[in-house]
Short mmCIF file of the C-alpha atoms (twelve columns), coordinates in Angstrom:
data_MODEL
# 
_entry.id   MODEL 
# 
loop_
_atom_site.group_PDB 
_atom_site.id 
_atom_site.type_symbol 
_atom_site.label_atom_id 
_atom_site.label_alt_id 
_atom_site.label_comp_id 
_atom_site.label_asym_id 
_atom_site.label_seq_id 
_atom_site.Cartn_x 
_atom_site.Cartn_y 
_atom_site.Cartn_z 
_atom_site.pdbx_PDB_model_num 
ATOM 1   C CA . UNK A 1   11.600  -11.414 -10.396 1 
ATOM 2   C CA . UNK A 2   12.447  -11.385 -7.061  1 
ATOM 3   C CA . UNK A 3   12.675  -7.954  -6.578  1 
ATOM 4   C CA . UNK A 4   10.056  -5.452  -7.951  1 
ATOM 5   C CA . UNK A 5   11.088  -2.272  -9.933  1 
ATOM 6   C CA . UNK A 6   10.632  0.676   -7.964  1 
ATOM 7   C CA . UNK A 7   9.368   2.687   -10.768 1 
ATOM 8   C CA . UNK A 8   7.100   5.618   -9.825  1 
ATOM 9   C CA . UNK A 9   3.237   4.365   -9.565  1 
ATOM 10  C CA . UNK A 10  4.367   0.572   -9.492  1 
ATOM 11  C CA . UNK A 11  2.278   -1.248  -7.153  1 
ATOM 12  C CA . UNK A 12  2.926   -4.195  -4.481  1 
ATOM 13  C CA . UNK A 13  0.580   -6.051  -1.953  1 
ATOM 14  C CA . UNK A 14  2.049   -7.714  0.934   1 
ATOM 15  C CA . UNK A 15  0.961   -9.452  4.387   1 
ATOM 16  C CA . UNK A 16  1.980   -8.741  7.861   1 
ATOM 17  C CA . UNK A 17  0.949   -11.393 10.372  1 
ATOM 18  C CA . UNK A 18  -1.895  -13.642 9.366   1 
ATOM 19  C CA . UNK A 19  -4.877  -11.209 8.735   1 
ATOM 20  C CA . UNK A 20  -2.894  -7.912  7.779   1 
ATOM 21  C CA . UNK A 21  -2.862  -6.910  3.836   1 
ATOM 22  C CA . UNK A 22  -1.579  -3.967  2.682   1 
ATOM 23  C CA . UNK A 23  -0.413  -2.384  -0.888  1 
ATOM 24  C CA . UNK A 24  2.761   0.300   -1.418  1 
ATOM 25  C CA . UNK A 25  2.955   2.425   -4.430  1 
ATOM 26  C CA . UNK A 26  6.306   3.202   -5.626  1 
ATOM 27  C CA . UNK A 27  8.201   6.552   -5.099  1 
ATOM 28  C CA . UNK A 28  11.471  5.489   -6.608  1 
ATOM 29  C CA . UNK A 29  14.689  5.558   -4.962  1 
ATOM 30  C CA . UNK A 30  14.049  2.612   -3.168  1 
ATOM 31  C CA . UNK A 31  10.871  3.958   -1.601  1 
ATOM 32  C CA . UNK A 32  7.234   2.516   -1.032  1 
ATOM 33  C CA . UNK A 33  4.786   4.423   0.359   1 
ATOM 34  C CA . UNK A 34  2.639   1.967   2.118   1 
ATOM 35  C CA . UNK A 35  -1.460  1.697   3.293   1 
ATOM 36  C CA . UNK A 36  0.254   1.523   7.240   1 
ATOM 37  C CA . UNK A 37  -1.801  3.672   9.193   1 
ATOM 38  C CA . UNK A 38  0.609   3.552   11.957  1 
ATOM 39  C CA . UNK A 39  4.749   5.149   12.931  1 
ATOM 40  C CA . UNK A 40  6.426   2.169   14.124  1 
ATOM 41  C CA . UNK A 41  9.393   3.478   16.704  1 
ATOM 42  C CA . UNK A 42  12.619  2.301   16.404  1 
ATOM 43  C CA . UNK A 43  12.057  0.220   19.943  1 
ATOM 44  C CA . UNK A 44  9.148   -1.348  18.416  1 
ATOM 45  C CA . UNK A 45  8.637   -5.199  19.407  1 
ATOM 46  C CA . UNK A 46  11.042  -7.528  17.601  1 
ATOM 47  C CA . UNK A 47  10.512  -9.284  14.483  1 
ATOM 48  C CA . UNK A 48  8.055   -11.928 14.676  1 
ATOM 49  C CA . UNK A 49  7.676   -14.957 11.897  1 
ATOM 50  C CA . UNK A 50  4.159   -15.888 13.378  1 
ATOM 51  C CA . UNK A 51  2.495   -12.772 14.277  1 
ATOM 52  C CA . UNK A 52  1.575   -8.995  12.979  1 
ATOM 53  C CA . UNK A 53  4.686   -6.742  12.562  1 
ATOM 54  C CA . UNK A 54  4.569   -2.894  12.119  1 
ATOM 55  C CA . UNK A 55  5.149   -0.968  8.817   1 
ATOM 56  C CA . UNK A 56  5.708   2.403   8.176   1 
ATOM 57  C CA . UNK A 57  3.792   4.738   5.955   1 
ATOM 58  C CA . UNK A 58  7.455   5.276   3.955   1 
ATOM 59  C CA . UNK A 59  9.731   1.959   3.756   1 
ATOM 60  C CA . UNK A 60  12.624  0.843   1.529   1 
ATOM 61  C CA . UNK A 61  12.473  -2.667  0.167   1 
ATOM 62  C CA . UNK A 62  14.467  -3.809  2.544   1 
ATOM 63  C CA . UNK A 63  12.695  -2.354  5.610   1 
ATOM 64  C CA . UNK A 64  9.518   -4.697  4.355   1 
ATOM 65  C CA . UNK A 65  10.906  -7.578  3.484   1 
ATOM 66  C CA . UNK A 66  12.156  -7.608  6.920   1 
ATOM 67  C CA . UNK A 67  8.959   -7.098  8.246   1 
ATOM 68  C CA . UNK A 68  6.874   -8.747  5.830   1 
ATOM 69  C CA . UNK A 69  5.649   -11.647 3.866   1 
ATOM 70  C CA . UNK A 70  3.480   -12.828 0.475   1 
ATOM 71  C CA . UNK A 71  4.750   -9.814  -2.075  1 
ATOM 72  C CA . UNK A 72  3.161   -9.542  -5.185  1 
ATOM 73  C CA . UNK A 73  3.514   -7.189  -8.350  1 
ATOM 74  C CA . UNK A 74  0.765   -5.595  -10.343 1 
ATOM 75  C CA . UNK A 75  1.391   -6.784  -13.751 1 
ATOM 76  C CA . UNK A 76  -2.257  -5.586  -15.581 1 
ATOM 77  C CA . UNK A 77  -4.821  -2.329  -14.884 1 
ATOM 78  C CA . UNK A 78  -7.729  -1.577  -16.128 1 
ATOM 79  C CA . UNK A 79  -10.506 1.151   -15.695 1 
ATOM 80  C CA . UNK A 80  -12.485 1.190   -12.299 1 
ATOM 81  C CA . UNK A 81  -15.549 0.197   -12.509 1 
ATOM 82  C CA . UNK A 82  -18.288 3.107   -10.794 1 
ATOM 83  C CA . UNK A 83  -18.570 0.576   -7.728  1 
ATOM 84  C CA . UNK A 84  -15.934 -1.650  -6.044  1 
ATOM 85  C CA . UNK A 85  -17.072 -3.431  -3.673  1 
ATOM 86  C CA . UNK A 86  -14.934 -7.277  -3.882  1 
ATOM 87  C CA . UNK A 87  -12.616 -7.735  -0.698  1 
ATOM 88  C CA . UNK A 88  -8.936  -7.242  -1.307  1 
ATOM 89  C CA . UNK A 89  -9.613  -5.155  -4.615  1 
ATOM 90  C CA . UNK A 90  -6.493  -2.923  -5.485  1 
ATOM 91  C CA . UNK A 91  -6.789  0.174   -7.123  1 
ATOM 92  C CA . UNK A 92  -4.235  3.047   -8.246  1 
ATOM 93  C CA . UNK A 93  -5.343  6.763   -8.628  1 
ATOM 94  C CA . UNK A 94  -4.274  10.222  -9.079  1 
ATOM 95  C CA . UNK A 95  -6.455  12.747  -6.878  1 
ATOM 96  C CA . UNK A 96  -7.073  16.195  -7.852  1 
ATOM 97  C CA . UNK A 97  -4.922  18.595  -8.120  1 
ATOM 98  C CA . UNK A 98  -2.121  15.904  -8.234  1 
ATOM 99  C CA . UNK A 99  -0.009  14.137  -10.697 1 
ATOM 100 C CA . UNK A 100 1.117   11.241  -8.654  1 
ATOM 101 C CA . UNK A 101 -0.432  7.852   -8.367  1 
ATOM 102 C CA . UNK A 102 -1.574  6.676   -4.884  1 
ATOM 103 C CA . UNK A 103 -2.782  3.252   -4.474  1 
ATOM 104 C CA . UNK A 104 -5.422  2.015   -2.192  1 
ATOM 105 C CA . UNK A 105 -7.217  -1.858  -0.771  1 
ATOM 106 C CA . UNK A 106 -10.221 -2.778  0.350   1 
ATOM 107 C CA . UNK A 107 -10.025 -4.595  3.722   1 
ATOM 108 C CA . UNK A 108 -13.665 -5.724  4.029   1 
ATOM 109 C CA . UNK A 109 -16.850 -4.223  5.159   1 
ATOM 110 C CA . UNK A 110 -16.712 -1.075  2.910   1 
ATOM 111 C CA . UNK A 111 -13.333 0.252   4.617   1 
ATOM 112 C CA . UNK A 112 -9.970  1.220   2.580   1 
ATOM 113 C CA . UNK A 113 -6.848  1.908   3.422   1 
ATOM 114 C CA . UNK A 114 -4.779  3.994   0.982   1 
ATOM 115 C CA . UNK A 115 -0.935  5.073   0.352   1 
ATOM 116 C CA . UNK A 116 -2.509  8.771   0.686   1 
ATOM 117 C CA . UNK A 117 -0.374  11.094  3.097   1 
ATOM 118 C CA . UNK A 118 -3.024  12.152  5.327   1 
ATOM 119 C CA . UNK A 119 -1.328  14.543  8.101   1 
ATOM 120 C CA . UNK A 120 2.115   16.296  8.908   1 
ATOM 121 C CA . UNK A 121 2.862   15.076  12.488  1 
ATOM 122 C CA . UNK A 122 5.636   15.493  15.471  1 
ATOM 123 C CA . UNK A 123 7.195   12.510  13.206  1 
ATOM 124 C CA . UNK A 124 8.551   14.117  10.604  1 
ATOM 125 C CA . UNK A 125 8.828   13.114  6.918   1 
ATOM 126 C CA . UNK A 126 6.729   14.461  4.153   1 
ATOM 127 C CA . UNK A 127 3.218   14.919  3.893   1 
ATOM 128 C CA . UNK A 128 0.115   16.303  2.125   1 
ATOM 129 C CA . UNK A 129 -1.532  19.495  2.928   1 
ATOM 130 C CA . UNK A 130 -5.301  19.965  1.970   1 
ATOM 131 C CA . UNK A 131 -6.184  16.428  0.984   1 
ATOM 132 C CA . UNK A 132 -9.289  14.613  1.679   1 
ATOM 133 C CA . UNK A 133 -9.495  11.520  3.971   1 
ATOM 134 C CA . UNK A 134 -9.669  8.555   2.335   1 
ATOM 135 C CA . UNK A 135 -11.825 5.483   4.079   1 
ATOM 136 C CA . UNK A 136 -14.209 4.329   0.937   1 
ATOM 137 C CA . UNK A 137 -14.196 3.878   -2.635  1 
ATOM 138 C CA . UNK A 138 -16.610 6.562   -2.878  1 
ATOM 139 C CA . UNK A 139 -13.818 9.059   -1.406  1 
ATOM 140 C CA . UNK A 140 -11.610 7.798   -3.997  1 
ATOM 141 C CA . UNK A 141 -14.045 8.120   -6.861  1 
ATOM 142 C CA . UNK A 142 -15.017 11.997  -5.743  1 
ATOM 143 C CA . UNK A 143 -11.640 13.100  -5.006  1 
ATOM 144 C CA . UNK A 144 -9.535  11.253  -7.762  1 
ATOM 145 C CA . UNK A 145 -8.998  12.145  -11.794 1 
ATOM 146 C CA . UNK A 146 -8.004  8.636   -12.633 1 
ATOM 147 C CA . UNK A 147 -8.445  5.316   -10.972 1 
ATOM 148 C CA . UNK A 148 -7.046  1.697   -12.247 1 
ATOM 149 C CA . UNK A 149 -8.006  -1.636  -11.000 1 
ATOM 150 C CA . UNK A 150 -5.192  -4.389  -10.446 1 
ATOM 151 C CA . UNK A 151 -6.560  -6.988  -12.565 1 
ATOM 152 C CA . UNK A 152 -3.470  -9.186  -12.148 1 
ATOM 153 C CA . UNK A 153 -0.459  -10.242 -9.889  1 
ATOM 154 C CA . UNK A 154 2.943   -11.722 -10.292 1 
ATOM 155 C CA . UNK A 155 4.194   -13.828 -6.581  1 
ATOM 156 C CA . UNK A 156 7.627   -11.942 -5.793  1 
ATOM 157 C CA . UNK A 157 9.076   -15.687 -4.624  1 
ATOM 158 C CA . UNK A 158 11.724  -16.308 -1.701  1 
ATOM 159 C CA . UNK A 159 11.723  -12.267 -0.610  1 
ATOM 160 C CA . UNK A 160 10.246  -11.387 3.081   1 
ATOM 161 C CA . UNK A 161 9.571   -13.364 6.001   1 
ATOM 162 C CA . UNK A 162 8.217   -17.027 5.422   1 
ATOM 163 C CA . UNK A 163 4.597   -17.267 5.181   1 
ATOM 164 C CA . UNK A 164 2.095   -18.322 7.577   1 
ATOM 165 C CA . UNK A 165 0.446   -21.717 7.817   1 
# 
């Protein structure tokens, strides 16, 4: 598989730069909404092998292997457990009052980054209205109907940029 299917509520993790993970969640049509916190401009700094790269909340495949290295597939979920605390953990949920997945990883120290849309900016593009912020596993477990832990990955070989020594 060198290409993963882009199947609504599939779920990828990938590296930018050394120390940057993130996960995408499948929207189909060759979209993945990503755990990028930041709007990278088109005159953003060039592609870089050996160092951090920026990635948009919304990317095609293309746009992150580009950009990116180290892509995985989740192959196997299970239930949450009622506290998640292990660096790197990847979970999948459905908040209230919605029916599609999001997907969300712990970077350390108690912090996550999710997929969720959290504001309508000068940017453009779409956006949720009305949702809560989501920084900890405890906003995903009060604010979600379902949540799934990755339990195991498949490498996505040869795609994205080479990885980091």
């Amino acid at each position: 598989m060198s290409r993963p299917p882009d199947e609504r509520g599939n779920v990828i993790r990938f590296r930018s730069g050394v120390h940057y993970d993130y996960v995408a969640i499948a929207l189909g049509d060759d979209r993945w909404r990503t755990t990028a916190r930041i709007t990278r401009t088109d005159d953003s700094a060039p592609i870089n092998e050996f160092s951090w790269n920026p990635v948009n909340k919304i990317e095609s495949w293309t746009g992150l292997i580009t950009r990116t290295n180290t892509f995985s597939v989740a192959t196997q979920w299970a239930t949450a457990p009622e506290v998640l605390d292990a660096e790197l953990a990847v979970v999948r949920f459905t908040l209230k009052g919605f029916q599609e997945w999001d997907a969300a990883i712990h970077v350390g120290s108690g912090s996550w980054y999710s997929t969720v849309l959290e504001t309508c900016g000068d940017e453009g593009g779409s956006c949720y209205l009305d949702v809560p912020l989501i920084r900890s596993f405890d906003d995903i477990a009060n604010n979600s109907t379902r949540i799934d832990l990755a339990l195991s990955w498949h490498p996505l070989r040869g795609v994205g940029l080479s990885t980091y020594r």
